[in-house]
Each structure stands twice: as C-alpha cells, then as structure tokens.
C-alpha positions as CSV (number, residue, x, y, z in Angstrom):
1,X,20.8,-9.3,-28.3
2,X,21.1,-6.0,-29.1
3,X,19.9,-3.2,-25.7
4,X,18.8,0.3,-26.4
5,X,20.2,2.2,-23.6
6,X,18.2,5.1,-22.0
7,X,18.9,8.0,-19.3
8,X,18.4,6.9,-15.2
9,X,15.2,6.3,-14.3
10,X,13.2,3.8,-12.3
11,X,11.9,0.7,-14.5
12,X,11.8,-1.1,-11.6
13,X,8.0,-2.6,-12.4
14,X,5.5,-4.3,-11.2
15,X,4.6,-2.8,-8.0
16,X,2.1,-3.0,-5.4
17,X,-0.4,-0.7,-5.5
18,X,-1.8,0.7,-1.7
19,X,-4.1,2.7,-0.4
20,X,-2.4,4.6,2.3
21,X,-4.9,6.1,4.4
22,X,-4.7,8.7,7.7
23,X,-6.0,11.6,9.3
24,X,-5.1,15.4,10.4
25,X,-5.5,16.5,14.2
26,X,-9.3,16.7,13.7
27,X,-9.7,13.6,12.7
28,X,-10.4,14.3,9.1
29,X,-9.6,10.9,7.0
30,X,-7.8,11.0,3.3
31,X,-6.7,8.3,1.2
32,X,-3.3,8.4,-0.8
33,X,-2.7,5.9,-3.9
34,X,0.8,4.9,-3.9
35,X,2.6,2.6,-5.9
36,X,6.4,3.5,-4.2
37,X,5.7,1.5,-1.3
38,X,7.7,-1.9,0.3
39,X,9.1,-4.0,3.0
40,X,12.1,-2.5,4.6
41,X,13.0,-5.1,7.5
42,X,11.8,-8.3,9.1
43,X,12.6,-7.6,12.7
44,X,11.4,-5.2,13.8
45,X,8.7,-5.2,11.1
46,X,9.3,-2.2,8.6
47,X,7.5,-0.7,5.6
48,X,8.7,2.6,3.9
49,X,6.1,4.4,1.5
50,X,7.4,7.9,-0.6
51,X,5.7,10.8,-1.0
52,X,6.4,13.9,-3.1
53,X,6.1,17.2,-0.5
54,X,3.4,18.6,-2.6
55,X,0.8,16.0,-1.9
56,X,-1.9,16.6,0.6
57,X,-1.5,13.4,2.4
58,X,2.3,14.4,3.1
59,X,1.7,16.7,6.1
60,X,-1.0,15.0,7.4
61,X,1.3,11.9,7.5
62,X,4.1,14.1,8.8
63,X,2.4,15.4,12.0
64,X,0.3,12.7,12.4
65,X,3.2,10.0,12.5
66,X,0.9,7.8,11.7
67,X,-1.0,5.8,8.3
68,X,-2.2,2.5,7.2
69,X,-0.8,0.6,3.9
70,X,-4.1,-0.7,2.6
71,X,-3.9,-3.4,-0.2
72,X,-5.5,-3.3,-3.7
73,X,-7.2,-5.8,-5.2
74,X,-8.6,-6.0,-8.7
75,X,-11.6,-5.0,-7.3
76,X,-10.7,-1.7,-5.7
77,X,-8.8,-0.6,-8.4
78,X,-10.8,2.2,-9.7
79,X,-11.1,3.6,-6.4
80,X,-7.4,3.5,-6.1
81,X,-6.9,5.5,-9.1
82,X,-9.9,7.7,-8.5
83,X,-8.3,8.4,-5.1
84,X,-4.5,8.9,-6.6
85,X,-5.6,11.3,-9.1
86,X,-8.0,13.8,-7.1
87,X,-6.4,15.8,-4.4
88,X,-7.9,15.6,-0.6
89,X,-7.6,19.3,-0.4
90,X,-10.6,19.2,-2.4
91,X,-13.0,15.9,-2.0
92,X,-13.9,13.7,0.4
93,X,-12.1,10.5,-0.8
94,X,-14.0,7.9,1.5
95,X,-17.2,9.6,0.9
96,X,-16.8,9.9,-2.9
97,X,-16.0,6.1,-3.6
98,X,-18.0,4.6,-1.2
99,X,-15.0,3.2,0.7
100,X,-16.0,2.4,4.8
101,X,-13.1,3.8,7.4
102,X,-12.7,1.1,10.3
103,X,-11.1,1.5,12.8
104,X,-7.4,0.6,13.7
105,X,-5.9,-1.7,16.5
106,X,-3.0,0.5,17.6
107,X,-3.3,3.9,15.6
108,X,-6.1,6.6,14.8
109,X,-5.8,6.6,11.2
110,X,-8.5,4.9,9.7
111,X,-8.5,1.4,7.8
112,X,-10.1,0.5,4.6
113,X,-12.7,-1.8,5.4
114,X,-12.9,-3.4,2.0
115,X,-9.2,-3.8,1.4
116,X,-7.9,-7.5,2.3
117,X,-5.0,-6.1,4.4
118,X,-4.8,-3.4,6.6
119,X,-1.0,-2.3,8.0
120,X,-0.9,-0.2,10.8
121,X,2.6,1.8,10.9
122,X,3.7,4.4,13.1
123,X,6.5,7.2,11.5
124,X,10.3,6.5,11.9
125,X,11.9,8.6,10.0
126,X,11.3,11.1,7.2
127,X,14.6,10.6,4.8
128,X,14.5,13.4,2.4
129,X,15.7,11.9,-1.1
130,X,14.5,14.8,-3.8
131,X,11.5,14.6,-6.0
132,X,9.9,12.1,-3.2
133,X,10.4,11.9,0.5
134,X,10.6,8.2,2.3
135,X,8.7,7.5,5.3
136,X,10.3,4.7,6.9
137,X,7.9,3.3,9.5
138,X,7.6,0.4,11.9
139,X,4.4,-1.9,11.6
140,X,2.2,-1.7,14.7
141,X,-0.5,-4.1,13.7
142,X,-2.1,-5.9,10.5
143,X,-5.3,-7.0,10.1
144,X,-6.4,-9.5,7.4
145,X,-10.3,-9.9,6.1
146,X,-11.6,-13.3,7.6
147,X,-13.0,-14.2,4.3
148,X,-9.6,-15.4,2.8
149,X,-9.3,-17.7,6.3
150,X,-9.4,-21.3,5.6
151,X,-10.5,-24.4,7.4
152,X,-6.4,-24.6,8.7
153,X,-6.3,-20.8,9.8
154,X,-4.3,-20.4,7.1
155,X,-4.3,-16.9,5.2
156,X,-4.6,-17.6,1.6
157,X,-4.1,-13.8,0.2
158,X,-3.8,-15.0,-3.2
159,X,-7.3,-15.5,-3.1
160,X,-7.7,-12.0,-3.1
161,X,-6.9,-11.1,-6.5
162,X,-4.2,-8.1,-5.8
163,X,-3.6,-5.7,-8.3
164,X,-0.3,-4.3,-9.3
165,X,1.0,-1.2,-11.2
166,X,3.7,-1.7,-14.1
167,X,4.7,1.5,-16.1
168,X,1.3,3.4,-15.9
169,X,-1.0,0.4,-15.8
170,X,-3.0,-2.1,-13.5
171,X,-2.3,-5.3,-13.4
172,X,-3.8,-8.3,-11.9
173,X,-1.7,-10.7,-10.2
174,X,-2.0,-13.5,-13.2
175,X,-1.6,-17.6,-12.5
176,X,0.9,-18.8,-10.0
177,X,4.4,-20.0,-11.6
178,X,6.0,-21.2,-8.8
179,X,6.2,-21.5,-4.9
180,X,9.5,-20.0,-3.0
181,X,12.6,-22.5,-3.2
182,X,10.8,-24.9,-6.3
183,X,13.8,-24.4,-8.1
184,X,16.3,-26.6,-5.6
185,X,13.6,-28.8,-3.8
186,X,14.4,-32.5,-4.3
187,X,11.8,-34.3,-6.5
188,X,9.6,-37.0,-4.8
C-alpha cells in the first residue's frame, strides 16, 4: 500500500457537530457552531469545546463561565452552518433561523429548543493551546427531547438522525454496523 505523507494537521474526522449556545451579562443569547467539541471524563462528567480568541462567542463564554453543547441533527443542519459562518457581533442568531431559547435547569445560558440534547456545562478551565483555546467544563445538567422516549424509558438518540462534520462536510449518521463489544460476544 503505498501512503502519501503530508505536514501535521488534524484529519481526525468525523466529528460531532454542536450548537454551543450562551449569553453576555445582559442576557443577550448567541449561538456558536463548533465541530472541536468532546467528552473529556466520566466522573465527574466533562466536556471540552475550543474556540479561536477571535470569535464572538469566546468572551461571552469566558465571563459568563457558562454554555450549552446543543446537538445537530440532519435537520438543523443549515442552521448550524448558517449560525457558524455569521458572526453574533452582527445578527441575531436565534431570531434569524427561527431557533426557540429554552431555558436551562442549572445555568442562564439558553438551550436550543429543537435540538435533541441539551448539555448544560459550567467553565473549568480555559487551557490556552494556540490557534484555539479549550474550555474544559463540567456538565451540570442534560436534557433530552421526550419524543425519542420509548415505551421502556429508554432514550433511543439514534432516532434522531445526528449530523456529523468530516473535512468540510455534513454528514448524516448512516446505518448502524455494530453495537459496543459485538466483536467478542459469545454467539447464541
């Protein structure tokens, strides 16, 4: 097999693609798109997110110590772009898609109503790392939509149809291949 090798960069792909959404001292809500966002520890629950210094949302976030990881399905997807590529310096984000703010368990920061996964998290640490800064944060709350209960109370997320980023483009989820541990499970 012959490998063409290329300078250090990230090709670490597919990744989830979240809304992160908060709010200055007045109150005033603002979406981030973010595709550099994951799980960081079990106990205590921990998400990081990065965020390059330039971005609106970054100070907000900062002084605010406060946001909410908002998961994207397929269809919230062109909100999510529409709200990654225009700047909340300048729009209204939640009033120019359409999206509803809810409000939190735990934080002020405003959910997204329509996403299927709301993740309250309260600011850590701010680990400065060079193009993008990492917010490590602790989760505070999580709130799931209803509709993807079923009968068993159990949360079928899948259902949802999440969307993923992968080297510039969105993704659906696709078919499922496999559950955790098929590969050793004992056959029947």
């Amino acid at each position: 097999m012959e490998k063409e090798f290329w300078r250090p960069g990230n090709m670490l792909y597919p990744l989830p693609v979240v809304m992160v959404s908060c709010a200055d001292d007045k109150q005033k809500p603002n979406i981030i798109t973010l595709a550099w966002a994951g799980t960081v520890c079990t106990n205590p629950p921990m998400v990081s997110v990065s965020i390059k210094k330039e971005r609106y949302s970054y100070n907000i976030i900062k002084n605010s110590g406060e946001f909410v990881i908002n998961l994207v399905t397929e269809d919230l997807i062109k909100y999510a772009d529409y709200c990654g590529v225009k700047s909340g310096m300048k729009v209204d984000k939640f009033k120019d898609t359409g999206l509803t703010p809810g409000k939190g368990k735990v934080i002020t920061a405003p959910l997204i109503c329509e996403s299927p996964v709301n993740i309250e998290c309260k600011l850590k640490e701010i680990v400065p790392l060079g193009s993008h800064d990492m917010f490590l944060a602790e989760v505070v709350s999580v709130a799931v939509d209803k509709k993807y209960m079923d009968d068993t109370g159990k949360f079928n997320l899948n259902r949802a149809r999440l969307a993923i980023y992968s080297h510039g483009e969105y993704y659906g989820l696709g078919q499922l291949i496999g559950r955790f541990g098929y590969s050793v499970r004992k056959k029947k």
